[in-house]
N, C-alpha and C positions, 0 to 999 in steps of 0.2 A: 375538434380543432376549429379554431377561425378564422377567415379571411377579415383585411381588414375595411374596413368599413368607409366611405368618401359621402359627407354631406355639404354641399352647396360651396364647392370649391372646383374653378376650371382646372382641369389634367393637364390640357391641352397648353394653356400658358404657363408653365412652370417648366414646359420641356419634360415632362415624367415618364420614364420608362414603365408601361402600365405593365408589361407583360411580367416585368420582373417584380414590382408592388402589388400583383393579383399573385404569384408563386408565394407571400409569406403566409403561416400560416404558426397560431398563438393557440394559447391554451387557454386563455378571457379573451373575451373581445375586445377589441381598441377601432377607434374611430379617430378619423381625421375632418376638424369641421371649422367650418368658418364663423370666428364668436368676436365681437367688439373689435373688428377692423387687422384681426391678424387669424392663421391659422395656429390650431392646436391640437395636439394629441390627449383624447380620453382613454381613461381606463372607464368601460360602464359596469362594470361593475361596483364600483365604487363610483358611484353620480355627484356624490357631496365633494368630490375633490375637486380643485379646479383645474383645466389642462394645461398641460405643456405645452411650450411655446419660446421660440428664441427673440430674446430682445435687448438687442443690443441702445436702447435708448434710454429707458430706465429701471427703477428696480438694482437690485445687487449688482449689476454690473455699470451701472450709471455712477455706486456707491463707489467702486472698485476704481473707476477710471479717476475719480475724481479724488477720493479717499485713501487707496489702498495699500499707500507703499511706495509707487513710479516703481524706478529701477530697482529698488532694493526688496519688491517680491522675489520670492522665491523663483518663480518660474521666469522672471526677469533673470535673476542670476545663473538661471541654467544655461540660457539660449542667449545671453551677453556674452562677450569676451574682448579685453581688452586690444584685441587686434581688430574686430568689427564690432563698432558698439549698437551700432542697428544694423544687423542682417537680413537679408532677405531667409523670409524663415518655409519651409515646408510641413504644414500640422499635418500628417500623414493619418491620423486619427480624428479628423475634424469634432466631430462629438456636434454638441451644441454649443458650439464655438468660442466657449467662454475664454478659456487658455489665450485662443487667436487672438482675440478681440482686446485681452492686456499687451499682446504686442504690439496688437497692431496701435494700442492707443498712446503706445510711447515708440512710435515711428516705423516701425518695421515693419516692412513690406511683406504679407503672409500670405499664404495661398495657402487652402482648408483642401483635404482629400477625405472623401466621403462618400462609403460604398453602399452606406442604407440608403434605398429611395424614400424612405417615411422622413429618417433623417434630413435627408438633403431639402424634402418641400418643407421642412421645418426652416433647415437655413437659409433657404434659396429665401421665403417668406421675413424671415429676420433682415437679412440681408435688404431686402427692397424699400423695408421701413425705415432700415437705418440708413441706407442711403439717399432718402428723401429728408432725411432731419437737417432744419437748419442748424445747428448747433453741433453736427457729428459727421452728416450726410457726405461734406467735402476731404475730411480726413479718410472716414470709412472705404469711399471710392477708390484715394490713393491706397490704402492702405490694407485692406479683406478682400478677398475674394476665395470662391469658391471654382474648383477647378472641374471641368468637363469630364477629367478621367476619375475615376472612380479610385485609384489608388494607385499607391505610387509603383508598384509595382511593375506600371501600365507602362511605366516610363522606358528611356534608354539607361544605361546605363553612366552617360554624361553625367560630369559634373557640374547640377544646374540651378545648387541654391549654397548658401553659406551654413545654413541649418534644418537640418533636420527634428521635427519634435516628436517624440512618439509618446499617447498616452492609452495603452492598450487595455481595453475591457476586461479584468479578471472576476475569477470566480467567487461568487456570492460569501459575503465571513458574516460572523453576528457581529461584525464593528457596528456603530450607533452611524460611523459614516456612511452606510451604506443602506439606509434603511428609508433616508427618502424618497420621496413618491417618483422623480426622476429618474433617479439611479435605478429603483425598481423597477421602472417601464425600461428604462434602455438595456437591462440584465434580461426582459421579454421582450422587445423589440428586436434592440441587436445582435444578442447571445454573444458569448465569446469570441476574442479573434484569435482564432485558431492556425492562425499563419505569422503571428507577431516573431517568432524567429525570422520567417524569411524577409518579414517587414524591417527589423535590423538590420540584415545581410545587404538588403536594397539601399539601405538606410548611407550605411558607411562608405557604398561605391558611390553616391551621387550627389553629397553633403561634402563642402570644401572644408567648414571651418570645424564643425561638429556634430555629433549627433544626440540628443537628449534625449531619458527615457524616462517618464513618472513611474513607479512602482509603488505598490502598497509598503510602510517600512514595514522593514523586517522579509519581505519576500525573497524570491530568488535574485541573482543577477538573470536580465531575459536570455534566454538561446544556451544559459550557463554560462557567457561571456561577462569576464570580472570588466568593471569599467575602468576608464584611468584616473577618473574622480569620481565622487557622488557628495549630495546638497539635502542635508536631512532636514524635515520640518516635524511637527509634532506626528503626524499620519502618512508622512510620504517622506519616498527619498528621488531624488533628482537623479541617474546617473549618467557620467558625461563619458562619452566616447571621443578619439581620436579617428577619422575617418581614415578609410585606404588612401594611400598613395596621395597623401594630403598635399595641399601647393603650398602652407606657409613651412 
């Protein structure tokens, strides 16, 4: 097994909980290094690939923001509804913040939960580039952030966003979707989330307007709880909950 590996990147200004980033341990090595002005995640075993890294400035998601649909994505239509058309949203699965990063770029106030420490210096790192860009920097600020708790679990029980988003790590399929080099590191990196029932249950108590759950299509409902709606696309389904004790 391996620990993972830190080349020419401070710990110390990113805020890094080191004790809990020295506990992971992998089956390849992976390395966190500072290349061309951002950090990234290597797999070395594979040298020829290039690393991961969040970048909300260009690339597919530069494509996205600009190209991709506005409201009428998909995951726009999940976390929409005609009673709050920009929510304040909670991505309780931050990931590599892509999901966030279409809310946040048609207005909604998003706050990212995110329990990997590899993860988070990925975001934290996406995060500081994108909020230096002239062209993003000023919406991004209003608009992404990444929150101190680790998950929302962390939270009270208050109700203290309009949406909930959950898009929980499942287990490896021979889909062709799941065979990129990303998806593969974060299947070794993050491994399953083994608590996404109770991340629901959190879900429902502290979401005003709703809560939304990406699912591979065809999968289960999560926790076994049927939704009140669901939003199919060709590889996923959307499902939409009614939260507890809702105020509309």
């Amino acid at each position: 097994m391996y620990k993972i590996q830190i080349a020419n990147i401070n710990l110390t200004d990113l805020g890094v909980n080191e004790d809990l980033l020295n506990s992971y341990e992998f089956e390849v090595p992976y390395r966190l290094q500072w290349h061309d002005e951002h950090i990234e995640l290597r797999n070395l075993v594979k040298p020829k690939e290039k690393g991961i890294f969040v970048d909300f400035v260009n690339g597919k998601l530069a494509w996205r923001r600009l190209h991709g649909g506005g409201s009428g994505q998909a995951v726009a239509k999940a976390v929409f509804s005609k009673k709050k058309e920009k929510p304040a949203v909670y991505d309780a699965t931050g990931g590599l913040g892509r999901d966030a990063f279409v809310l946040a770029s048609l207005d909604c106030v998003v706050t990212m939960f995110e329990r990997n420490e590899i993860v988070r210096i990925l975001l934290k790192d996406g995060l500081r580039r994108g909020y230096e860009n002239s062209d993003i920097g000023e919406m991004l600020r209003k608009n992404l952030t990444l929150s101190d708790h680790r998950s929302i679990l962390e939270l009270s029980d208050e109700k203290s966003c309009d949406v909930v988003y959950l898009d929980p790590m499942y287990p490896k399929s021979n889909s062709t979707a799941l065979v990129k080099k990303d998806m593969q590191a974060f299947h070794d990196i993050v491994g399953l989330d083994l608590d996404s029932d109770m991340l629901l249950s959190k879900a429902l108590r502290i979401a005003r307007h709703r809560v939304s759950v990406k699912r591979p299509k065809g999968a289960d409902f999560l926790a076994n709880v049927k939704s009140s709606s669901s939003i199919e696309t060709k590889s996923h389904r959307f499902d939409i909950y009614v939260p507890f004790n809702n105020e509309q």
